[in-house]
LUMDORO-38396 format. One record per residue (C-alpha): residue number from 1; chain; x, y, z. Coordinates in steps of 0.1 Angstrom, whole numbers, plus 5000, padded with zeros to 4 digits. Example, Ala and Ser with C-alpha at 12.3 -4.5 7.8 and 13.67 -1.06 7.14 Angstrom:
// residues 2
PT/i/ch/east/north/up
PT/1/A/5123/4955/5078
PT/2/A/5137/4989/5071
//
This chain:
// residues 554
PT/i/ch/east/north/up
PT/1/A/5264/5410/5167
PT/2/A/5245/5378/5160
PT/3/A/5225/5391/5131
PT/4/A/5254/5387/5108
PT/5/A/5256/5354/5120
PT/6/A/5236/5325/5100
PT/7/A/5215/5304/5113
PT/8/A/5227/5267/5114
PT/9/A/5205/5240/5122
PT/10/A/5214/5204/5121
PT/11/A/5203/5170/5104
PT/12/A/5206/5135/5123
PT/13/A/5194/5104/5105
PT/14/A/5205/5065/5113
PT/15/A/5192/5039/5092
PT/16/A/5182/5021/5118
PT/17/A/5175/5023/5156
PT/18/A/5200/5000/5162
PT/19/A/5230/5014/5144
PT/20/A/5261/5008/5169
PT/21/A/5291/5017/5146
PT/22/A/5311/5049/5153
PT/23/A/5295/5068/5124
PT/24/A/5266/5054/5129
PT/25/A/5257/5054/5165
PT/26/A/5236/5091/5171
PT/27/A/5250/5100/5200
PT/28/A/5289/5106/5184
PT/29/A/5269/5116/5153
PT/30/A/5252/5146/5171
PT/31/A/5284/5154/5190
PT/32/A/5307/5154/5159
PT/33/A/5285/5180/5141
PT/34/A/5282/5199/5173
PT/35/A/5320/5202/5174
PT/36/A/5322/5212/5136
PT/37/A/5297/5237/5143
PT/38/A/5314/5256/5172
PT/39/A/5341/5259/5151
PT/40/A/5329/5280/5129
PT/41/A/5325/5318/5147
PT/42/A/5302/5332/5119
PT/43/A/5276/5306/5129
PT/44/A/5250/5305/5154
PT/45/A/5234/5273/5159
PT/46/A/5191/5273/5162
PT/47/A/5173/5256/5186
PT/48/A/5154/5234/5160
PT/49/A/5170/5201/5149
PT/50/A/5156/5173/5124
PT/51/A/5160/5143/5131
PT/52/A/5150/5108/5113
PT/53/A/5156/5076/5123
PT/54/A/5146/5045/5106
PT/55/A/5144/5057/5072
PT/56/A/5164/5042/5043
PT/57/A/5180/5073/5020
PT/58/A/5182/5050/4996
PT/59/A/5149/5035/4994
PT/60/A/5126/5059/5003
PT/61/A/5123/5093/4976
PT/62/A/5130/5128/4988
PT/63/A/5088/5133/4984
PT/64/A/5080/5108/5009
PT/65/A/5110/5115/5037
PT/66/A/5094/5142/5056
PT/67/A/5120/5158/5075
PT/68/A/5130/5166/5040
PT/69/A/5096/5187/5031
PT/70/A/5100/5198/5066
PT/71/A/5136/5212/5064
PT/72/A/5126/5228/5030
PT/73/A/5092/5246/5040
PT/74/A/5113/5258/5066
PT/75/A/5139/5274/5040
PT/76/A/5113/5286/5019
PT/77/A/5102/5304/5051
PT/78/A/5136/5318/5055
PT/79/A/5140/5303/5091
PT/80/A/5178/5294/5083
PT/81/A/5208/5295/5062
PT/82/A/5228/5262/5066
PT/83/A/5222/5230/5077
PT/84/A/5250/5207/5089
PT/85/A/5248/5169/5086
PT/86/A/5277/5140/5095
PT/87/A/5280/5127/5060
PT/88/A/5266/5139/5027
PT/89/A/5249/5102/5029
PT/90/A/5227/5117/5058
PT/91/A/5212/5138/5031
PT/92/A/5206/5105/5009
PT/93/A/5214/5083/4983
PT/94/A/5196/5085/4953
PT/95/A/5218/5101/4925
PT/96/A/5193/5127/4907
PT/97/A/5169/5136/4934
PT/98/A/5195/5142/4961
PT/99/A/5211/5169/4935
PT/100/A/5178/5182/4932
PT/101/A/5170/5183/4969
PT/102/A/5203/5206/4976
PT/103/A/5200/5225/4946
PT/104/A/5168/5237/4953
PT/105/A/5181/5242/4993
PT/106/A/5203/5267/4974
PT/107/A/5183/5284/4954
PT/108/A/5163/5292/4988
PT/109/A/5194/5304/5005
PT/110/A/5201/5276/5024
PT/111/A/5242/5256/5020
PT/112/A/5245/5220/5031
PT/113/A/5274/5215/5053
PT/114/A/5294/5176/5061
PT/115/A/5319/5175/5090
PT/116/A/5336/5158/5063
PT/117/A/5339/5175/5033
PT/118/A/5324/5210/5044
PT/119/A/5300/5228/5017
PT/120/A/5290/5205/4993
PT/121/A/5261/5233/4975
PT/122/A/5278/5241/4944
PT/123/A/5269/5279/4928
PT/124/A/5239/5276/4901
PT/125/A/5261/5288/4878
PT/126/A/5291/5264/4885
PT/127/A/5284/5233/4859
PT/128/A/5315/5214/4874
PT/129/A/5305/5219/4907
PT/130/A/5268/5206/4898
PT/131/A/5289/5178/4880
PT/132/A/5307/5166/4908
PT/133/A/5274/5166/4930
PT/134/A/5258/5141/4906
PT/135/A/5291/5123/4910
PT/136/A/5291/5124/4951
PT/137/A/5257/5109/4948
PT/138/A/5259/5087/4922
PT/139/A/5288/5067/4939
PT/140/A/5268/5072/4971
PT/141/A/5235/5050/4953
PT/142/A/5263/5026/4936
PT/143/A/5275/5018/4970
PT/144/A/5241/5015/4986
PT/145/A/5227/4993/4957
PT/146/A/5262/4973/4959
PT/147/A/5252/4968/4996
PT/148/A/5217/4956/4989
PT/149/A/5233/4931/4966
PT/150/A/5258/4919/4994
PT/151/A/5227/4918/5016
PT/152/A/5212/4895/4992
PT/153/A/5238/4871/4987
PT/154/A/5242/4866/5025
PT/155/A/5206/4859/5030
PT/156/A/5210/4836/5004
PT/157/A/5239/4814/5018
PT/158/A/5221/4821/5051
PT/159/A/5190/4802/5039
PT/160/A/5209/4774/5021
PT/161/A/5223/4771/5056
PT/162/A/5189/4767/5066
PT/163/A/5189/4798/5088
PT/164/A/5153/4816/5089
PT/165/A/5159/4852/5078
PT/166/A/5136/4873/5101
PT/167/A/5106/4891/5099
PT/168/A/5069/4884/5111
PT/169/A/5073/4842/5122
PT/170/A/5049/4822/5097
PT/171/A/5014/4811/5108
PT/172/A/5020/4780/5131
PT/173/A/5052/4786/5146
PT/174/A/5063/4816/5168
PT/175/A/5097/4833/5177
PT/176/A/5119/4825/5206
PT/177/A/5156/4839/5218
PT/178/A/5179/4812/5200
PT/179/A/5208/4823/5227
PT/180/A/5230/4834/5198
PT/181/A/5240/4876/5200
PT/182/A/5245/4891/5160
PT/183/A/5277/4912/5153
PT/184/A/5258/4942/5160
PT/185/A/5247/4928/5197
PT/186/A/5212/4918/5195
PT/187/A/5198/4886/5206
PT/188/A/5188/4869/5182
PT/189/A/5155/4843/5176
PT/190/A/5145/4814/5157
PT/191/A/5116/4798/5149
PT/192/A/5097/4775/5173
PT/193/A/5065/4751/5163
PT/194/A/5032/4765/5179
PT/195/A/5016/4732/5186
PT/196/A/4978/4748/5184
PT/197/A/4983/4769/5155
PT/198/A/5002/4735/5134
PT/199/A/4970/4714/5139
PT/200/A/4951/4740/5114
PT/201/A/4980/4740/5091
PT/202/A/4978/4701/5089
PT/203/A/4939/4703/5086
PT/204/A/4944/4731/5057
PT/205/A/4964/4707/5038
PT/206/A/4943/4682/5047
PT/207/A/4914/4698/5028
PT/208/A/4935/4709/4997
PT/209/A/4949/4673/4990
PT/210/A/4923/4645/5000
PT/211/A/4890/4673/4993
PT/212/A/4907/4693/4965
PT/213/A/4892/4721/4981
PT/214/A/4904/4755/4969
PT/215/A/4917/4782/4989
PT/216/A/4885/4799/4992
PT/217/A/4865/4768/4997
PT/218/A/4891/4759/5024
PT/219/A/4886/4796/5042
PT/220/A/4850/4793/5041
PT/221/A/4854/4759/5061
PT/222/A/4871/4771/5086
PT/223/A/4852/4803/5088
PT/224/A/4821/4783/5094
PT/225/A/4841/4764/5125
PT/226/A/4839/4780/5158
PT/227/A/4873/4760/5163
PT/228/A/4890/4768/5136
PT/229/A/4872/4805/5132
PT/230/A/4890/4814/5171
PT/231/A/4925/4805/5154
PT/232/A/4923/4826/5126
PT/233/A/4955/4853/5120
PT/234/A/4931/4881/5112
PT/235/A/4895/4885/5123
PT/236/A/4886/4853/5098
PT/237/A/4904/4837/5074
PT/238/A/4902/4846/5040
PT/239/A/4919/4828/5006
PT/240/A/4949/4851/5003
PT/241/A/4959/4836/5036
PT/242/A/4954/4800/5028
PT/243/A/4972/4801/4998
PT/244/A/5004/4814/5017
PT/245/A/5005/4787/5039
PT/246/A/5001/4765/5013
PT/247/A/5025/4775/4993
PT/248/A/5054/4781/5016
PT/249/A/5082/4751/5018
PT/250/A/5085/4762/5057
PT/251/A/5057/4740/5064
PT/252/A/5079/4705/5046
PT/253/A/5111/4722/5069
PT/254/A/5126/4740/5043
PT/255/A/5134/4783/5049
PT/256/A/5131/4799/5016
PT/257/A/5140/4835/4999
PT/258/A/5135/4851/4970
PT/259/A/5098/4836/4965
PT/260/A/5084/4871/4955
PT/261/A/5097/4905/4945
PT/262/A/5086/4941/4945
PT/263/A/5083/4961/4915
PT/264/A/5069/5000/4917
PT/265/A/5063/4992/4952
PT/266/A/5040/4961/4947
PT/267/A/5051/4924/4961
PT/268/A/5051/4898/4932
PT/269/A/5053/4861/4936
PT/270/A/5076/4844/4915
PT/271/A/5078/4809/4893
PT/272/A/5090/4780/4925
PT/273/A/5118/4775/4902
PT/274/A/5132/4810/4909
PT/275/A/5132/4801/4947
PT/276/A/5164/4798/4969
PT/277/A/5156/4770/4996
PT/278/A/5174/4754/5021
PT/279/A/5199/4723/5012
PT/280/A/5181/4701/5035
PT/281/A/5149/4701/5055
PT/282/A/5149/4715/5097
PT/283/A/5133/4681/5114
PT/284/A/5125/4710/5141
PT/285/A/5104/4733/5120
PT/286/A/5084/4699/5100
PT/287/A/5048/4708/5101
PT/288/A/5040/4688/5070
PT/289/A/5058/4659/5053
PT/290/A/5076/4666/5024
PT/291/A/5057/4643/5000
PT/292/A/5030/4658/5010
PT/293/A/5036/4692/5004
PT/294/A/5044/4684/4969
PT/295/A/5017/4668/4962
PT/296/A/4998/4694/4974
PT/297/A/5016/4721/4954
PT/298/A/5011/4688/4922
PT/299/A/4971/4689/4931
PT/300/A/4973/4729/4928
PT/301/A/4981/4733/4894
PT/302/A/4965/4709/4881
PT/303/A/4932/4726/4894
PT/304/A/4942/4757/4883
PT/305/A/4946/4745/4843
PT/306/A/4913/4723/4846
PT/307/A/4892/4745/4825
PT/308/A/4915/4753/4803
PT/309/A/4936/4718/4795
PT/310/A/4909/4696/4807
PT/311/A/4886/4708/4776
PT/312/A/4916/4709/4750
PT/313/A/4923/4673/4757
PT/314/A/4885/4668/4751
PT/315/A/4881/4689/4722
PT/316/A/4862/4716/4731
PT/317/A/4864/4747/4715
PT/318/A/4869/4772/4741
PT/319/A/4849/4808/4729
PT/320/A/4867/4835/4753
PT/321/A/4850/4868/4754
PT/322/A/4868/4897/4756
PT/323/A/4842/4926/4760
PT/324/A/4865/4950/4785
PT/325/A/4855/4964/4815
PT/326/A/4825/4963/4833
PT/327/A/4809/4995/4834
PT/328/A/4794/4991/4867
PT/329/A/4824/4975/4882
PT/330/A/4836/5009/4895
PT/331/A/4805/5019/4918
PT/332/A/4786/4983/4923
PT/333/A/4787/4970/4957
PT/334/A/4772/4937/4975
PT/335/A/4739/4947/5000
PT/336/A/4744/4920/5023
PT/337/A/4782/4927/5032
PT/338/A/4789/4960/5017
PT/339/A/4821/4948/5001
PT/340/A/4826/4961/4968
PT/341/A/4818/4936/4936
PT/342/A/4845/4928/4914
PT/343/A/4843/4911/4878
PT/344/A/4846/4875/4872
PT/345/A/4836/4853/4846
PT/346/A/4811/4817/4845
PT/347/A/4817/4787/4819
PT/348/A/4789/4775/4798
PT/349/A/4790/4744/4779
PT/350/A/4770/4732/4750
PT/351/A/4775/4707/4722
PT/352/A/4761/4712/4683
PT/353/A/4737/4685/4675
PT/354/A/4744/4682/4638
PT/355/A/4784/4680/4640
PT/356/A/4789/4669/4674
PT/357/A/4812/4694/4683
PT/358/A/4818/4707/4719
PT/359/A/4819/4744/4728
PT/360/A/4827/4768/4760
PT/361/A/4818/4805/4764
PT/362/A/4824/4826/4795
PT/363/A/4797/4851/4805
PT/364/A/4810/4879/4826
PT/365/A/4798/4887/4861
PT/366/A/4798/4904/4889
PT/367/A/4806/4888/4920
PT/368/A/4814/4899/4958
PT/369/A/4855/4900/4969
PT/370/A/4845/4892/5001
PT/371/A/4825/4860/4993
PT/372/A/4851/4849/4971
PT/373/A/4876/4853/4993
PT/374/A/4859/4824/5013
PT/375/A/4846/4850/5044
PT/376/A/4812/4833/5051
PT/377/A/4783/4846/5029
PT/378/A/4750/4826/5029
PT/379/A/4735/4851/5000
PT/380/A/4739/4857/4968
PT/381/A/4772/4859/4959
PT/382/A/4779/4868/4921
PT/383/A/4751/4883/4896
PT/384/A/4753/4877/4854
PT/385/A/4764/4914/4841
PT/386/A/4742/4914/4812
PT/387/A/4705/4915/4831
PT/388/A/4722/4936/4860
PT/389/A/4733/4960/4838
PT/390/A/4702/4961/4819
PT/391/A/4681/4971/4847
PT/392/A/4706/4998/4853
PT/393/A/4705/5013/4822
PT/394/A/4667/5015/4824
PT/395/A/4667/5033/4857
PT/396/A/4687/5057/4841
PT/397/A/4669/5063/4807
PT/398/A/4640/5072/4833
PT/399/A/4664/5090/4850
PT/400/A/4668/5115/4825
PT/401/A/4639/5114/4812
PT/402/A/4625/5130/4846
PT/403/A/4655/5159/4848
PT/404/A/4649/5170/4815
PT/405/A/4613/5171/4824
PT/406/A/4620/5189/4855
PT/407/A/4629/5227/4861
PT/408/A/4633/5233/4891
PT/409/A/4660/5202/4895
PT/410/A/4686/5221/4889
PT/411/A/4681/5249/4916
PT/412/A/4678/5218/4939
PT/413/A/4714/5210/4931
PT/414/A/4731/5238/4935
PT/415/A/4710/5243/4969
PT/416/A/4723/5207/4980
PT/417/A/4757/5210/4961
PT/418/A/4763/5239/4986
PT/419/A/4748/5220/5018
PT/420/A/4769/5188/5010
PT/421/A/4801/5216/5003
PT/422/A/4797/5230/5037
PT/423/A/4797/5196/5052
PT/424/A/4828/5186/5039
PT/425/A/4842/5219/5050
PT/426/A/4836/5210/5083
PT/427/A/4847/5176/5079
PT/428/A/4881/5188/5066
PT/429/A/4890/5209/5092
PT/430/A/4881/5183/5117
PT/431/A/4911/5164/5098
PT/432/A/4932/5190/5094
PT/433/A/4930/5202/5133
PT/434/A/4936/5162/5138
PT/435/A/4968/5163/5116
PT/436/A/4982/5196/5132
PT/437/A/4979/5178/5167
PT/438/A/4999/5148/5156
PT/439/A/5023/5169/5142
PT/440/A/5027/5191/5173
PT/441/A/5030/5156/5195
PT/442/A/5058/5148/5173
PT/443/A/5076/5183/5174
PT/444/A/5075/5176/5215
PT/445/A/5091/5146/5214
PT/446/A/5116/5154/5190
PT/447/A/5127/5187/5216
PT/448/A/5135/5157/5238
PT/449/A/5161/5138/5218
PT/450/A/5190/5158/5230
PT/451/A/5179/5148/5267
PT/452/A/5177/5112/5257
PT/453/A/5210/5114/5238
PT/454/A/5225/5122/5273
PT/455/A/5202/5101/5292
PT/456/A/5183/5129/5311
PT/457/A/5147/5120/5299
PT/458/A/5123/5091/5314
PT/459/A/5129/5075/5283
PT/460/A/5152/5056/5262
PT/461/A/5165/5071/5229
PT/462/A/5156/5041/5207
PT/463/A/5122/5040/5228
PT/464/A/5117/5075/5218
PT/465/A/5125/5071/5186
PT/466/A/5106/5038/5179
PT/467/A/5073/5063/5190
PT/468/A/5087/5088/5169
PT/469/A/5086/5065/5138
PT/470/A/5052/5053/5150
PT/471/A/5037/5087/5149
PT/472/A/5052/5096/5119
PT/473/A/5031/5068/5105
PT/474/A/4999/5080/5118
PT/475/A/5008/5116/5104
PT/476/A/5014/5100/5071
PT/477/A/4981/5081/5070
PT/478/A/4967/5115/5081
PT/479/A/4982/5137/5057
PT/480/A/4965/5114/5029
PT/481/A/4931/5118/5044
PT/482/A/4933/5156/5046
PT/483/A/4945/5154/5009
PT/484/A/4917/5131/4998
PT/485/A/4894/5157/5018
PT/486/A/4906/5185/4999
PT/487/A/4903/5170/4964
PT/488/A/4867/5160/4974
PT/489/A/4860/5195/4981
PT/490/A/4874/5207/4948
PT/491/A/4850/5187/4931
PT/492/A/4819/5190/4952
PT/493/A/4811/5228/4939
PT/494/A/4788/5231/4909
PT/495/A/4789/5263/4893
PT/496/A/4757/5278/4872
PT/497/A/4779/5273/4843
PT/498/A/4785/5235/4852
PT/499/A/4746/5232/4857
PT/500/A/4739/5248/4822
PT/501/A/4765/5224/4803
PT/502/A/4747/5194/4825
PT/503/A/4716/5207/4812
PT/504/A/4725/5212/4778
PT/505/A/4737/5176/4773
PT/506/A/4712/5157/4791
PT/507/A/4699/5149/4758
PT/508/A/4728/5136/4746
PT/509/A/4737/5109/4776
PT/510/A/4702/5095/4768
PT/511/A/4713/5083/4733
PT/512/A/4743/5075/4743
PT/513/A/4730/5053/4773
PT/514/A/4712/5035/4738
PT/515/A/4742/5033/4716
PT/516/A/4774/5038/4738
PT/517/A/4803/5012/4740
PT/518/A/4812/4996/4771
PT/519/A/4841/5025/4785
PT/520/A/4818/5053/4778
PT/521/A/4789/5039/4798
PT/522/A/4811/5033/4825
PT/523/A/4819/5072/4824
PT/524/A/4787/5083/4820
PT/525/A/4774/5059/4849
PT/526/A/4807/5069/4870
PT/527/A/4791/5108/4868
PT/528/A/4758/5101/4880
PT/529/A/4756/5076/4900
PT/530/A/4778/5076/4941
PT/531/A/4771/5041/4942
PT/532/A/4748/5010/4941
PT/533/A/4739/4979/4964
PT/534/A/4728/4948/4948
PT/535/A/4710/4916/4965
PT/536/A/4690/4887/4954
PT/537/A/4656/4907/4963
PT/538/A/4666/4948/4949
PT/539/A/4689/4969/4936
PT/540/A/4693/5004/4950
PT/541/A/4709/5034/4933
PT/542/A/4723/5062/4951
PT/543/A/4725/5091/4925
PT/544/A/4753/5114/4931
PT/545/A/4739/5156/4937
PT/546/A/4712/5140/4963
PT/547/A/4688/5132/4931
PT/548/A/4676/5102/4950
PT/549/A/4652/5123/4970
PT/550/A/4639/5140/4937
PT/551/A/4635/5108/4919
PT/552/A/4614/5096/4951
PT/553/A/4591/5124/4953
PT/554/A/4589/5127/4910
//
């Protein structure tokens, strides 16, 4: 009798692990949907459930929520026929790619089900129906981006209140329980002056106003304290952090929103006159005086438009080159730290004896992230492009030179193509198998969410679901390693038709090492070449195909 029955399985999602509201709260969700279920007579509900908890359907696209992919392999394997959620909001709320989502459920065989509005998988044939879906979730983004912009206004009469909004407490201060208990019945905290931590903030300023230090110059100095180096956030302190806490009006007493934005996922600062700060200063949270702090913020800018102003006013004409990219920039990395070199630029001056006039050029280098970042680096630290890249090219003329001399070179690298294929074989199973047991650790613990729900398992259900979430991180970082793996591979075979185009146009890079512009070197060097380390004393060159060893032995 049950094989004529379909297959429900169910979809539980709060927005947060600390959703307390009726429709909200996962323990009347689950029951709600259970009820709706059992009244249906043609339906037989599956052991599997998906749940997921602390993931905005707003936010976050259907490609990146998993239990999404998941709940669609498992339709594509024809494991079910209709899965039940509390509110068509559990499914999401992004207009065209929740439509999608359902429509391509359909197509597998699979109906979406609400306790409230029952089948909401229109036909593929029934426009209106598809109409009305668009609609559903249209109005369902409307009211989440509407909700975001309430959000936003309250934070910022919150701040103008001088209320501190949450998150991660700034570096010198720490978070304590303020006593007060939110709407929702958490205790909430405010922030509290960390003695220790405020003496380096005062000392940072310290050395951007009365030293002019920069914020690299100031990270280096602290680096090279063993004081100051024990207090760091990180492992050492490095510019990006110096510059936040120089910037940030907490510091004068003042909370502060809106001082950066994300666009396509990336965090922005913004002009300080876009900032929303507090009406008056917190005496509690004063680390730094107020004049202080703006004259730190004056001193700031200035430096930043010294090379620039500083010579208009003196009537230099300033020569800016503009020669694009570096072509090593992509594979050249520092041989005392290993970080990866990054292009910069040097001023040169000079004035023409017969008119007077004053000129600037910029020459364009290559200089270490880390070193600039102020992490201690007693080396060599930045390298003029033009003679570096000079010696490359030459290594590389003899390069070819030597594989179009050379036979036999190309049997040794399909022989080493396919050792180095094998290798990452191995290497990518290792991954996978690592990815299928995180996977399987997160399939146990979800089996024991309905145990939690009713308070028969060890642990709490926002405990559970707060390792849930955590694990769900790991298998996402995961997941990208295997895929990176697996591209690798792709593009580690060389077939006997890719070694006779190589060989064909071997003479052809070497004139075009001689007369190429700066992106087509940068190709061309991008294809031969895995990486190189540079120091004061050498340059090394690891080709890509194992041709180190050849060149050695040539």
């Amino acid at each position: 009798m049950n094989a004529n029955k379909k297959r429900v399985r169910i979809l539980l999602r709060v927005s947060s692990d600390q959703q307390l509201e009726s429709d909200g709260d996962l323990t009347v969700q689950r029951q709600l949907i259970l009820d709706y279920v059992k009244n249906h007579s043609d339906w037989i509900l599956d052991k599997k459930e998906y749940f997921e908890g602390s993931n905005s359907g707003y936010k976050n696209s259907v490609a990146e929520r998993e239990i999404l992919q998941e709940a669609y392999r498992d339709a594509q394997n024809q494991e079910y026929n209709i899965l039940v959620v509390y509110k068509d909001d559990r499914i999401g709320r992004r207009m065209w790619e929740i439509g999608g989502y359902i429509m391509s459920l359909k197509s597998l065989g699979v109906d979406i089900y609400t306790v409230k509005d029952g089948c909401i998988s229109p036909e593929s044939n029934d426009i209106m129906g598809q109409m009305m879906l668009a609609l559903r979730y249209g109005n369902a983004q409307k009211s989440s981006a509407d909700t975001g912009m309430r959000v936003k206004d309250t934070a910022k009469k919150l701040v103008l209140e001088g209320k501190f909004m949450g998150g991660k407490a700034p570096y010198g201060y720490i978070l304590e329980h303020s006593g007060e208990i939110s709407k929702h019945g958490r205790a909430l905290k405010h922030l509290v002056i960390y003695p220790e931590q405020a003496e380096v903030v005062k000392h940072i300023y310290e050395l951007s106003l009365n030293k002019e230090y920069g914020s690299a110059k100031i990270a280096n100095t602290l680096n090279t304290d063993d004081r100051y180096q024990t207090l760091a956030p990180t492992d050492v302190w490095k510019s990006g952090t110096i510059t936040s806490i120089l910037t940030n009006p907490i510091y004068a007493g003042y909370t502060s929103y809106n001082r950066r934005e994300s666009l396509n996922g990336r965090h922005h600062s913004l002009n300080s006159e876009e900032w929303i700060l507090s009406k008056k200063a917190n005496a509690d949270l004063i680390i730094i005086e107020e004049t202080i702090w703006k004259e730190v913020q004056k001193k700031r800018e200035q430096r930043c438009h010294k090379y620039t102003k500083s010579l208009e006013n003196q009537k230099v004409t300033i020569i800016k080159r503009n020669d694009g990219m570096l072509s090593l920039i992509d594979i050249l990395y520092c041989g005392y730290c290993g970080y990866k070199m990054v292009n910069g630029s040097k001023y040169n001056y000079w004035t023409i004896k017969d008119t007077g006039e004053r000129r600037s050029s910029k020459r364009a280098i290559y200089k270490c992230q880390n070193a600039w970042q102020g992490v201690p680096h007693n080396k060599t630290k930045q390298f003029r492009a033009d003679i570096i890249e000079a010696m490359v090219y030459e290594i590389l003329a003899e390069y070819i030179s030597k594989l179009q001399k050379n036979e036999n070179i190309f049997q040794q690298m399909k022989e080493s193509k396919q050792k180095e294929k094998q290798k990452k074989e191995q290497n990518l199973k290792v991954a996978q198998k690592e990815l299928e047991k995180i996977r399987y650790g997160i399939h146990v613990m979800e089996e024991h969410i309905p145990e939690a729900i009713t308070g028969e398992y060890p642990l709490k259900l926002k405990d559970l679901v707060y390792m849930i979430d955590k694990q769900r991180e790991k298998e996402k970082k995961q997941r990208k390693i295997v895929q990176e793996k697996e591209t690798d591979l792709k593009n580690t075979f060389v077939t006997t038709e890719n070694l006779e185009n190589i060989k064909s146009n071997i003479p052809t890079w070497r004139e075009i090492f001689l007369y190429a512009d700066i992106p087509t070197k940068r190709v061309l060097v991008n294809k031969l070449i895995e990486h190189i380390d540079i120091t004061k004393e050498k340059i090394v060159i690891y080709f890509k195909n194992s041709f180190d060893d050849f060149l050695l032995s040539s």
